[in-house]
C-alpha positions in Angstrom: 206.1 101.2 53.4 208.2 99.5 50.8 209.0 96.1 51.2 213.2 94.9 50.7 213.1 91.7 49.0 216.7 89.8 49.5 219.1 90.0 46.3 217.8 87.8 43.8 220.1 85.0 42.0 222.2 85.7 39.2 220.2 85.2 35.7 220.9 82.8 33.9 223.8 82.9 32.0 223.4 82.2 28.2 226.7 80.0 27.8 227.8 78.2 30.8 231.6 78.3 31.4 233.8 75.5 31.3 237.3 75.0 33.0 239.6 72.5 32.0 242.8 71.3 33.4 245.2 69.3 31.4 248.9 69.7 31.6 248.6 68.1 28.2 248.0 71.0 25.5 247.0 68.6 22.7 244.1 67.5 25.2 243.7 70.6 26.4 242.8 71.8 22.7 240.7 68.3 21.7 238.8 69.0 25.2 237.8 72.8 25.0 236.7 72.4 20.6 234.4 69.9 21.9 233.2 71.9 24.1 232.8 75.4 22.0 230.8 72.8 19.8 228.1 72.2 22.5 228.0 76.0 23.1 229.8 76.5 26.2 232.2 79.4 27.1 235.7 77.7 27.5 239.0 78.3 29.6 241.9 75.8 29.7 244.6 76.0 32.0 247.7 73.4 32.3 247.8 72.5 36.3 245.2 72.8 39.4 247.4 75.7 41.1 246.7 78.6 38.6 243.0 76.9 38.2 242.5 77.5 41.8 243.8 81.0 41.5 241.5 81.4 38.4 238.6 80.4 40.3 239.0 82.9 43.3 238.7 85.7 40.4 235.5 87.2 40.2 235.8 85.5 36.1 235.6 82.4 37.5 233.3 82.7 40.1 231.2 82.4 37.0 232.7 78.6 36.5 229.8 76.0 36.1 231.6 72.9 35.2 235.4 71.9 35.7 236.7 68.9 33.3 240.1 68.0 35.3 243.2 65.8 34.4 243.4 62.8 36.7 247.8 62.5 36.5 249.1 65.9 36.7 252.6 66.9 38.5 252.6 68.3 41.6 248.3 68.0 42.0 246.4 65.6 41.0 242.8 65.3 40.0 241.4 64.5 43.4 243.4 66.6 45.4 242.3 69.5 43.2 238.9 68.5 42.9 239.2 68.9 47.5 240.9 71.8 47.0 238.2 73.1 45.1 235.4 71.9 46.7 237.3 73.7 50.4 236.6 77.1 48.4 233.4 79.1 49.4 231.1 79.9 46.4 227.7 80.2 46.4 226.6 78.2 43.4 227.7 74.5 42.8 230.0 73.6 40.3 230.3 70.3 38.3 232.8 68.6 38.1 234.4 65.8 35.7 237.6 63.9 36.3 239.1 62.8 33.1 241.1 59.1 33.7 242.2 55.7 32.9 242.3 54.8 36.4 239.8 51.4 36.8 240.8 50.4 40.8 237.3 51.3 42.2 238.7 52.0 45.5 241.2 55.3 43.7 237.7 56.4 41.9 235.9 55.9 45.6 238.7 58.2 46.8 237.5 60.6 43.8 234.5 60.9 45.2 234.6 61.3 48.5 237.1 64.2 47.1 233.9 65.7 45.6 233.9 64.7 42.2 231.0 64.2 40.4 231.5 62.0 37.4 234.4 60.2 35.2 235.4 60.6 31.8 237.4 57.2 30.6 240.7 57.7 28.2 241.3 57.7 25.8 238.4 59.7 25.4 235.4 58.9 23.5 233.6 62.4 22.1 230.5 60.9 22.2 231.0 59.7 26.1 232.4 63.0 26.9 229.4 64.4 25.1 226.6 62.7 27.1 228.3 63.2 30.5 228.6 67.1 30.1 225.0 67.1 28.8 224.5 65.1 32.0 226.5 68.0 33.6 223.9 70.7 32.6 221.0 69.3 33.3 222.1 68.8 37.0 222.9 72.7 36.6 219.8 73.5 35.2 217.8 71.7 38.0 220.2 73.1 40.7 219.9 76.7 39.0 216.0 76.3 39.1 216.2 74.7 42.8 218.2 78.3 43.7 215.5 80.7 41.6 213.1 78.6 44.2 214.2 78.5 47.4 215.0 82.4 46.7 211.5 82.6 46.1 210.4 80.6 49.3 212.9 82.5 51.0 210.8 85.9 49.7 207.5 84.5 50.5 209.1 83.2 54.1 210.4 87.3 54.3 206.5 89.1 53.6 205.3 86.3 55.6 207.0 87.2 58.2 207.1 90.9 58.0 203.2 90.4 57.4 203.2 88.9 60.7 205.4 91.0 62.6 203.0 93.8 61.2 199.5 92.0 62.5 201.0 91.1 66.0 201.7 95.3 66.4 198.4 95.7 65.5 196.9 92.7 67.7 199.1 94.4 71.0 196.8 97.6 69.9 193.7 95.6 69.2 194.1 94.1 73.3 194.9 97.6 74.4 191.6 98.8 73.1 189.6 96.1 73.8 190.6 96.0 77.3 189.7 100.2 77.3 186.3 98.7 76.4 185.9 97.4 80.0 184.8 99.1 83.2 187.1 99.6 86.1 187.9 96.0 87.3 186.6 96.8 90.5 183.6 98.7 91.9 182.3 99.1 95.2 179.1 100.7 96.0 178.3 101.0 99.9 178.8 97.6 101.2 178.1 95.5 97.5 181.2 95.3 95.7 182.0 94.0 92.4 185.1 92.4 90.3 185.2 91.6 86.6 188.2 89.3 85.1 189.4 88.8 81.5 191.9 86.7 80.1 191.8 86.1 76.5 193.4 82.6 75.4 195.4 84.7 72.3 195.8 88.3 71.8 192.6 89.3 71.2 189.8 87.9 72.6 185.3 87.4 72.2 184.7 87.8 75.8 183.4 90.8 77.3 182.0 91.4 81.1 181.2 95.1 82.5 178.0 97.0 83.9 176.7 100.0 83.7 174.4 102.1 86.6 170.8 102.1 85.7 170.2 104.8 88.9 171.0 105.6 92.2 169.8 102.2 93.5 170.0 100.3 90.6 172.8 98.4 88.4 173.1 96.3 85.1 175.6 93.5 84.8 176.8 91.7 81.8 178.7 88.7 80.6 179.0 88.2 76.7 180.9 85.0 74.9 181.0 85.9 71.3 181.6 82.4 68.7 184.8 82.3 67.2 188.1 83.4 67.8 190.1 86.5 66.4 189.6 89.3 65.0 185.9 89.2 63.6 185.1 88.4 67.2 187.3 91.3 69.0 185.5 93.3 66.5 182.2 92.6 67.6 183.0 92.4 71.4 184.2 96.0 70.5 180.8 97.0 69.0 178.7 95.2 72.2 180.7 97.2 74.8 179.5 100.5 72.6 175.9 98.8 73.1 176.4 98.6 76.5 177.9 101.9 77.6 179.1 102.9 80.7 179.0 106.8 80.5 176.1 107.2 77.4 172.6 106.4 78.3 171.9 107.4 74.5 174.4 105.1 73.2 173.1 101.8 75.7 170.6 99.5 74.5 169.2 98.6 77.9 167.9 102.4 77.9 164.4 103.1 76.4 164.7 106.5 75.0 164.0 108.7 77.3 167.3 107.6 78.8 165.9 107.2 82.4 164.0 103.7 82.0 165.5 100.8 80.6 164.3 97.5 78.8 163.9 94.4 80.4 166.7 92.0 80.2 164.3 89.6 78.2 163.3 92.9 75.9 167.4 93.8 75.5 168.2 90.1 74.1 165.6 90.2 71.4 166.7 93.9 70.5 170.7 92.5 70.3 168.8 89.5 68.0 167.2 91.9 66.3 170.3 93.5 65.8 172.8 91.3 64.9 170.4 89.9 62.3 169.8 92.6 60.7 172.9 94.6 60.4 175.6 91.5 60.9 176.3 89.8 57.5 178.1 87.2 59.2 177.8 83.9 60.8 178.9 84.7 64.4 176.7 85.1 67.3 176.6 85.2 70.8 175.7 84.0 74.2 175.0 86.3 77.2 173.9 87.0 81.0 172.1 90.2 81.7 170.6 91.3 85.4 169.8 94.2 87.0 170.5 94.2 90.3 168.1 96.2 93.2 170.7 97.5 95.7 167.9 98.3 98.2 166.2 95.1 98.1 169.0 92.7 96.9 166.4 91.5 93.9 168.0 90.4 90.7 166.4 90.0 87.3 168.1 88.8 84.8 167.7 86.7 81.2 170.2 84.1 79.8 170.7 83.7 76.1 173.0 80.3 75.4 175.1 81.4 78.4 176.5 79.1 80.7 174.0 79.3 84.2 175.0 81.9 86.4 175.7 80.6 89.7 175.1 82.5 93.6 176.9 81.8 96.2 174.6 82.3 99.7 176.4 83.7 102.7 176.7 80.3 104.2 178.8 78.9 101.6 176.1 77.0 99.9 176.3 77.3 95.4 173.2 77.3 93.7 173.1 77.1 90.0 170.2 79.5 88.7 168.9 79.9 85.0 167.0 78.4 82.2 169.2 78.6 78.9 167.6 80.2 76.3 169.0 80.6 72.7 172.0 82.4 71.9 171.7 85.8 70.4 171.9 86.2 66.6 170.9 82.6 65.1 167.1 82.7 65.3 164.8 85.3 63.9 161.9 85.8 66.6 164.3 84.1 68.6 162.5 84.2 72.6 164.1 84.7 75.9 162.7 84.4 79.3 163.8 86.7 82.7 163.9 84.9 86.0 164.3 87.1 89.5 166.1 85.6 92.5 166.6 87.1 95.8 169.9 88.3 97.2 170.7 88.4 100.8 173.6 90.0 102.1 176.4 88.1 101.6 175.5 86.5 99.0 177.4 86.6 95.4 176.3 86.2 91.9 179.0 84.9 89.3 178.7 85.1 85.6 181.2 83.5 83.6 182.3 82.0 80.0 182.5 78.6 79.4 185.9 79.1 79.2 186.5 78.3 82.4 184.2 75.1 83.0 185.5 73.6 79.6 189.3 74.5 80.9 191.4 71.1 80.9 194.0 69.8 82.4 196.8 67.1 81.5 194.5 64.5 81.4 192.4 66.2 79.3 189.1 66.1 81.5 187.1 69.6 81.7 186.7 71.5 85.2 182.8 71.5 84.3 180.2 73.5 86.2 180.4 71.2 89.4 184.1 71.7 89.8 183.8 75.7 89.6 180.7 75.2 91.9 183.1 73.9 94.9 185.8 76.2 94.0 183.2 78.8 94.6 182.4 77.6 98.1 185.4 78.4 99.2 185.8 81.9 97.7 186.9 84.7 100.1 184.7 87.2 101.4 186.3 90.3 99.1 185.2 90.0 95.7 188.6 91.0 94.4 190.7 88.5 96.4 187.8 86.2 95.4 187.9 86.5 91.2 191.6 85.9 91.7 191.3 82.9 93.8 188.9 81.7 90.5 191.8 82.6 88.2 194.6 80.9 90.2 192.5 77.8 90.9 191.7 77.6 86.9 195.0 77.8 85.9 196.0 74.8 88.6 193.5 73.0 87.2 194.9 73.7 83.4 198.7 72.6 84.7 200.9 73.0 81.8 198.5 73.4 79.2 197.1 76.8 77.3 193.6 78.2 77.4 192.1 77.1 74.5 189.2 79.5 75.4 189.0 82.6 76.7 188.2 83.0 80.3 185.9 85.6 81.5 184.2 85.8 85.1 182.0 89.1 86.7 181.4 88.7 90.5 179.0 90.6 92.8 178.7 90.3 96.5 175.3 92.0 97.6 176.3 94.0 100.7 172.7 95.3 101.8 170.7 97.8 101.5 173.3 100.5 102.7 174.7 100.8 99.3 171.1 102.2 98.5 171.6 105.5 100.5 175.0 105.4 99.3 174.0 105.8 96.0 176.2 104.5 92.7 179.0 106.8 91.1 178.7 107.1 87.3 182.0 107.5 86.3 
């Protein structure tokens, strides 16, 4: 794609082109062979009206400096200099009354009319000299000042062309990533499950889904990958391949004979293994993994840095379940435990990133796990309606503010052992 740049400013011109105004010809002529001797390009005119005229030509748009009579007929030197100054040009021209005026308030008058210096008569050469040198230095610096704002203004252009170009490509990035997940929803005889995403920009390092291990059995996941951006989107991307929903080949959990799987403890220190060896980066991640028994209502799972899972019993009661454990991808040899709880129908698991119990609000004080404990007590019955309760309640408790973290939450409700003869649809 080729990039327009805006037009750039006029080079610099090798003489710089002086106008004088003097109904006088004899100053008119001592004025403009002063000035051929200090190299600039000269034009004399006798009164401001045809200098005006002269100056909307496209000759002399190239004026730089005007050297003006102060007592002229008609005009005088302010009112020409206003004049002027009332005319649109691009560039800024300098200009020089010439006068024996001495009342400070007429040369405050000057001024205000635009001008930018005074030349005293009867005119000293070497006076008149050092104010027009003074002229074009103020030129030069202006001239350079426009060379680098148009520059600025170039950057300011790719930069935001640049960005324009990576937000497109971010929309696409969220599209995909969001392809990554499993149906939101997923019931399975009377167990149900609900997975929610919100990513605090437009990509995010969260990922929840699961994946059916057999006709009675399920895996469920909750990742939190470090960082923000794309490095992390990338890798969220290259977990939810790890974890597929459709290929037993292409899931970790699956020993090879693509009927078994690891246990959750064995699938953390294959990811370590993993990212360690083929990740030439600094990012790692925490994570929940369980399989769930949909006869039995048994639950195995092992937790890697990620914040403790919490289960909700039938009766409204929260109980906060877990050990830690590292995160995945800083330790060689790094170990990891597997604990197993029992389910009862009714009851519902929650994973979740610690996006949502370091949410703030106003105040700037964090939900923290007790908070999303007793908003969990009062979750309804259908997981759906429940994860969205979550969500709403999280963003009352943010107010005005942004997430500063993604937020990430995967809810199962055990139904009982129904779901068992039921069976689980693959896809």
């Amino acid at each position: 794609m080729t990039t327009r740049h805006p037009t750039l400013p006029p080079r610099p011109q090798q003489q710089i082109r002086a106008l004088v105004v003097d109904d006088s010809a004899a100053q008119r002529q001592l004025i403009s062979a002063v000035l051929l001797r200090m190299g600039f390009d000269v034009v004399a005119l006798p009164d401001p009206g045809q200098a005006l005229h002269y100056c909307m030509t496209e000759e002399g748009a190239q004026v730089q400096i005007i050297l003006s009579d102060w007592q002229m007929p008609v005009m005088d030197g302010p009112d020409f200099c206003k004049a002027f100054r009332s005319m649109v040009r691009d560039d800024y021209v300098y200009f020089i009354l010439m006068t024996s005026e001495t009342d400070r308030c007429a040369k405050a008058r000057a001024l205000e009319a635009g001008a930018d210096d005074f030349v005293t008569r009867p005119i000293d050469i070497a006076e008149l000299r050092a104010r027009l040198l003074t002229g074009r230095r103020i030129l030069d610096m202006q001239e350079d000042l426009q060379h680098r704002n148009h520059e600025v203004k170039t950057t300011l252009d790719d930069l935001m062309r640049i960005n324009a170009e990576m937000s497109r490509d971010l929309d696409e990035a969220r599209k995909l990533q969001r392809a990554f997940i499993p149906d939101s929803t997923w019931r399975i005889g009377r167990s149900e499950l609900s997975l929610q995403l919100v990513t605090s920009g437009q990509i995010g390092g969260d990922l929840v889904g699961y994946f059916p291990i057999s006709d009675t059995e399920i895996g469920l996941y909750s990742i939190d990958v470090s960082g923000h951006g794309v490095a992390s989107a990338l890798l969220t991307g290259r977990l939810a391949g790890l974890f597929s929903f459709s290929s037993r080949r292409s899931n970790i959990a699956f020993l090879d004979n693509g009927r078994d799987v690891h246990s959750p403890e064995e699938v953390m220190s294959r990811l370590n293994e993993f990212m360690l060896r083929e990740m030439d980066s600094d990012i790692y991640f925490t994570a929940v993994l369980a399989y769930v028994d949909l006869r039995s209502g048994h639950l195995t799972f092992s937790q890697a840095g990620h914040p403790h899972p919490l289960v909700r019993r039938a009766d409204g009661s929260v109980e906060r379940i877990g050990r830690g454990g590292p995160p995945v991808g800083l330790l060689p040899e790094a170990e990891f435990d597997c604990i197993t709880i029992r389910l009862n129908p009714g009851d519902a698991f929650l994973a979740y990133s610690d996006g949502m119990t370091e949410c703030t609000d106003t105040w700037g004080d964090m939900l923290e796990e007790e908070g999303l404990m007793d908003l969990l007590a009062g979750i309804p019955e259908d997981t759906e309606a429940a994860v969205a309760s979550l969500e709403q309640a999280v963003n009352a408790h943010s107010g005005i503010n942004d997430f500063e973290d993604d937020i990430s939450m995967l809810l199962f409700r055990f139904g009982g052992p129904e779901s068992a003869r039921r069976g689980i649809a693959a896809g």
